[in-house]
C-alpha positions in Angstrom: 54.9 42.5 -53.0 56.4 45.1 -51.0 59.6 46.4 -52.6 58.8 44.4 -55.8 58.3 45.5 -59.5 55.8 43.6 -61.4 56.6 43.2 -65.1 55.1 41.8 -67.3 55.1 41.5 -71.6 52.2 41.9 -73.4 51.6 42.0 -77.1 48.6 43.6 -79.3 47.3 44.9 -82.2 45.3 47.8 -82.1 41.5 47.0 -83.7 39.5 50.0 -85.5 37.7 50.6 -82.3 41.1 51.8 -80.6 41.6 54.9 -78.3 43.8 56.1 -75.5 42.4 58.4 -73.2 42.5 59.9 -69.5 40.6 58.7 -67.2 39.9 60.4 -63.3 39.1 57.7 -60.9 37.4 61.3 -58.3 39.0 63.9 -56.1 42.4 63.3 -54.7 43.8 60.5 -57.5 46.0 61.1 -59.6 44.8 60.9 -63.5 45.6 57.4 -65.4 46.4 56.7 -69.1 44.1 54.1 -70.3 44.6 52.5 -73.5 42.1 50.8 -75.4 43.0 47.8 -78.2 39.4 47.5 -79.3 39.3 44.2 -77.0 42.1 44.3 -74.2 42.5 47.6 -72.3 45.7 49.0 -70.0 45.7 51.2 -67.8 48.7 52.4 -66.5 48.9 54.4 -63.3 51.0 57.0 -61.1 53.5 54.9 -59.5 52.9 55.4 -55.5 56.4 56.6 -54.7 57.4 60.4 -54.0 58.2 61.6 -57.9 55.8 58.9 -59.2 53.9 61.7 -60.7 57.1 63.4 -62.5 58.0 59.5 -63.7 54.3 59.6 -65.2 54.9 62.5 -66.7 58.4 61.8 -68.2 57.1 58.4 -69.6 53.8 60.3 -71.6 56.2 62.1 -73.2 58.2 59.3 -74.5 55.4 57.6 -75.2 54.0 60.6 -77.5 57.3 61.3 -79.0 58.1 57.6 -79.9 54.2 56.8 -80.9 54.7 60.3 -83.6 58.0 58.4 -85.0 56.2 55.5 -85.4 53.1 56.8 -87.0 55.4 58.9 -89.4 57.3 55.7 -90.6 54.2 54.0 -91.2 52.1 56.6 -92.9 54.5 59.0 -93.8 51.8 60.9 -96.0 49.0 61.2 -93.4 48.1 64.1 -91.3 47.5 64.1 -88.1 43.8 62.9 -87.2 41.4 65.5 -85.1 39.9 63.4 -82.3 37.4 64.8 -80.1 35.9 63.4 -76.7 33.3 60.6 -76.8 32.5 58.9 -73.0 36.2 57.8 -71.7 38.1 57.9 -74.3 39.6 60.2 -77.3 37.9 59.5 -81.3 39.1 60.2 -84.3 35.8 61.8 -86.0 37.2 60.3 -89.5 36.4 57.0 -88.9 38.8 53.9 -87.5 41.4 53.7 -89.2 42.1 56.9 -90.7 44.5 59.3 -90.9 43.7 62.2 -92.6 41.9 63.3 -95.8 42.2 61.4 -98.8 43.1 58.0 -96.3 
């Protein structure tokens, strides 16, 4: 597939057990995103062409910008969760689910 983009549409619903995290695959590879649906995950990787780490980069941050637009319109009274490390991926300590206190 030299030369050739793979796309492809996907479409899921995050479960309670859903996360997003960073994974490091050793020395010398670039970090991944790796999202987790509670039963499908994705992992999306550096793109192996000269600014594929800037492209990366660039894409995060439309990804976090557009996912805090989203999450405000949905649950316009919540607070953002505190999430701490557990194995791979990122937790919210609050339970699945939640967003803040009183939620």
């Amino acid at each position: 597939m030299s030369g050739q983009t793979l796309r492809f549409t996907a479409s899921g619903s995050p479960g309670h057990g859903s996360s997003a995290g960073v994974v490091r695959y050793g020395e010398g590879h670039p970090p991944a995103l790796v999202i987790s649906l509670d039963t499908v995950d994705v992992l999306l990787s550096v793109a192996p062409f000269p600014d594929g780490l800037v492209a990366m980069a660039n894409f995060c941050r439309v990804l976090a910008r557009e996912s805090a637009r989203l999450a405000a319109e949905i649950d316009p009274d919540g607070e953002p969760a505190p999430v701490e490390r557990s194995g791979r991926h990122w937790i919210n300590p609050a339970g699945p689910g939640l967003s803040g206190p009183g939620h």
